[in-house]
C-alpha positions in Angstrom: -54.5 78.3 79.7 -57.1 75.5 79.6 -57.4 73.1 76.4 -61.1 74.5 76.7 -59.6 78.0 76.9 -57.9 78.4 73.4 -60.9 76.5 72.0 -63.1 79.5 73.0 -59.9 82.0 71.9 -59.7 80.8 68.6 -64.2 80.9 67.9 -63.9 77.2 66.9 -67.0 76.0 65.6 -68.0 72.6 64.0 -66.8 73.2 60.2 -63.5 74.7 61.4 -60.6 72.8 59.9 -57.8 73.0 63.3 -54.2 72.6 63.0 -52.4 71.9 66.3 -48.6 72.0 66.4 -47.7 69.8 69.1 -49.6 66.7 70.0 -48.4 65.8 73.2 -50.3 62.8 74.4 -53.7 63.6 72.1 -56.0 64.9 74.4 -56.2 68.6 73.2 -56.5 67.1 70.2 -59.4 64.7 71.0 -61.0 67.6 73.1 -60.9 69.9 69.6 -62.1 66.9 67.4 -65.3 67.4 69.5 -65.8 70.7 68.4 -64.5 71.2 65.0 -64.8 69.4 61.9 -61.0 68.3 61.5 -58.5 68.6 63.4 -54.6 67.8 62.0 -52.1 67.7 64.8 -47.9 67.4 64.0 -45.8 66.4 67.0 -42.1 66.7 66.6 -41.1 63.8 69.0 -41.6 60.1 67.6 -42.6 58.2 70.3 -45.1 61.0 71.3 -46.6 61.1 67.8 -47.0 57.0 67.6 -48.9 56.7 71.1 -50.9 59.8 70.5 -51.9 58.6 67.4 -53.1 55.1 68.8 -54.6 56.0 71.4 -56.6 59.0 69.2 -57.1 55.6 66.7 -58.3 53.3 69.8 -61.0 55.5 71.4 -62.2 56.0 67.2 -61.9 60.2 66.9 -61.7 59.6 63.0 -61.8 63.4 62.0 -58.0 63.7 63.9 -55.4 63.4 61.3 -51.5 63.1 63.4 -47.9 63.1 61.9 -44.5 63.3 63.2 -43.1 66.5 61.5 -41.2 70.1 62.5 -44.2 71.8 63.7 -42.7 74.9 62.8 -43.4 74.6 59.4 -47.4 73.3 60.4 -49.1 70.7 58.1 -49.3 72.4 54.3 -51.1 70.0 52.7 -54.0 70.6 54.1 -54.1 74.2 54.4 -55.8 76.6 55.3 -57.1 76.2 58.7 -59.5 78.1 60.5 -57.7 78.0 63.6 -54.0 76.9 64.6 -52.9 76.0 68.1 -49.1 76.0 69.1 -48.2 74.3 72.1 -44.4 75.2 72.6 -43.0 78.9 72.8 -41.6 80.3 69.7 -39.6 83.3 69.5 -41.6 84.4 66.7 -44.7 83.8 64.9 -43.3 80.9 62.0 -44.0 82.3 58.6 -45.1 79.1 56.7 -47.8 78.9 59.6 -49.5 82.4 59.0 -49.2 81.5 55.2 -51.1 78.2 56.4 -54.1 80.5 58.6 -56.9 80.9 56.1 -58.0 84.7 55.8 -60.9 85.5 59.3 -58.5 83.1 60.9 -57.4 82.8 64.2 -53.8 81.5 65.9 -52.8 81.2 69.4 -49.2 80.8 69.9 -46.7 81.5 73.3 -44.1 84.0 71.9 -40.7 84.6 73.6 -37.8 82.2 74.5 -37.6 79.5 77.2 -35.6 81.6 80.1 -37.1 85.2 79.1 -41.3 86.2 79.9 -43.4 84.2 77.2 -46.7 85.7 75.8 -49.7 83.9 74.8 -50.2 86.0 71.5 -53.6 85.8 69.4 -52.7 86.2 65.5 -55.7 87.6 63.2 -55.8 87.3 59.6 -58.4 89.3 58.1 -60.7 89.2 55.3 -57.3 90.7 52.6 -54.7 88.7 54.6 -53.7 91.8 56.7 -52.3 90.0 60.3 -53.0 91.6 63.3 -51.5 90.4 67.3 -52.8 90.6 70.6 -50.9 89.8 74.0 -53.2 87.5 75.6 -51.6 86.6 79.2 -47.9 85.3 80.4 -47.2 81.9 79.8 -44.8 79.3 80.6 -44.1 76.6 78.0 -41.7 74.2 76.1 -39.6 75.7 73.2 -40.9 74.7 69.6 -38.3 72.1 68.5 -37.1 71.1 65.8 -34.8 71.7 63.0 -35.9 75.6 62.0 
């Protein structure tokens, strides 16, 4: 699925507070900071997390806020988000991230294990917190790391 693609997915609009779990090298991230109004991004691996976030510093996307941190656990402090992005397969959806999705929010997240079928699976909250899953299409990804 295209960076563009889960943008679309998730309805992001330009007051949508975005959390991404996984930065990679920054560029979803810099392609989301176009559209929403923040976007916070946690990467897992150091040396992914500093260059992402220099290079995100260099070309000036201000309203992209990186850390190094377990992605699994998403970016509390500045909960809820509109929207949340995962980038590596989980074989669930991570609690602490659907208590992190505001109510009307959206998640996209690749469910299932790293040698079994993976599913891109769209998590809704609705307006009383009531969470409701979609199968999207079969993926391929990464496994979330960390120390969950």
């Amino acid at each position: 699925m295209s960076n563009c693609g889960t943008a679309v997915i998730l309805h992001i609009d330009s007051t949508h507070r975005i959390l991404e779990v996984g930065t990679g090298s920054g560029y979803q991230a810099a392609i989301l900071s176009e559209i929403a109004q923040e976007v916070y991004s946690v990467e897992v691996i150091k040396e992914l997390a500093d260059k992402a976030k220099r290079r995100l510093q260099e070309v000036e996307y201000t309203n992209v806020h990186t850390k190094l941190g377990d992605g699994y656990y998403g970016w509390n402090e500045y909960a809820p988000y509109d929207g949340i992005i995962v980038t590596a397969v989980s074989e669930k959806v991570p609690p602490s991230l659907v208590e992190q999705l505001k109510n009307n929010g959206r998640m996209i997240i690749p469910i299932g294990t790293e040698y079994s079928p993976q599913n891109l699976v769209l998590l809704t909250k609705n307006s009383k917190g009531i969470t409701h899953t979609k199968h999207v299409l079969p993926v391929r990804f990464v496994p979330l790391t960390g120390k969950h």
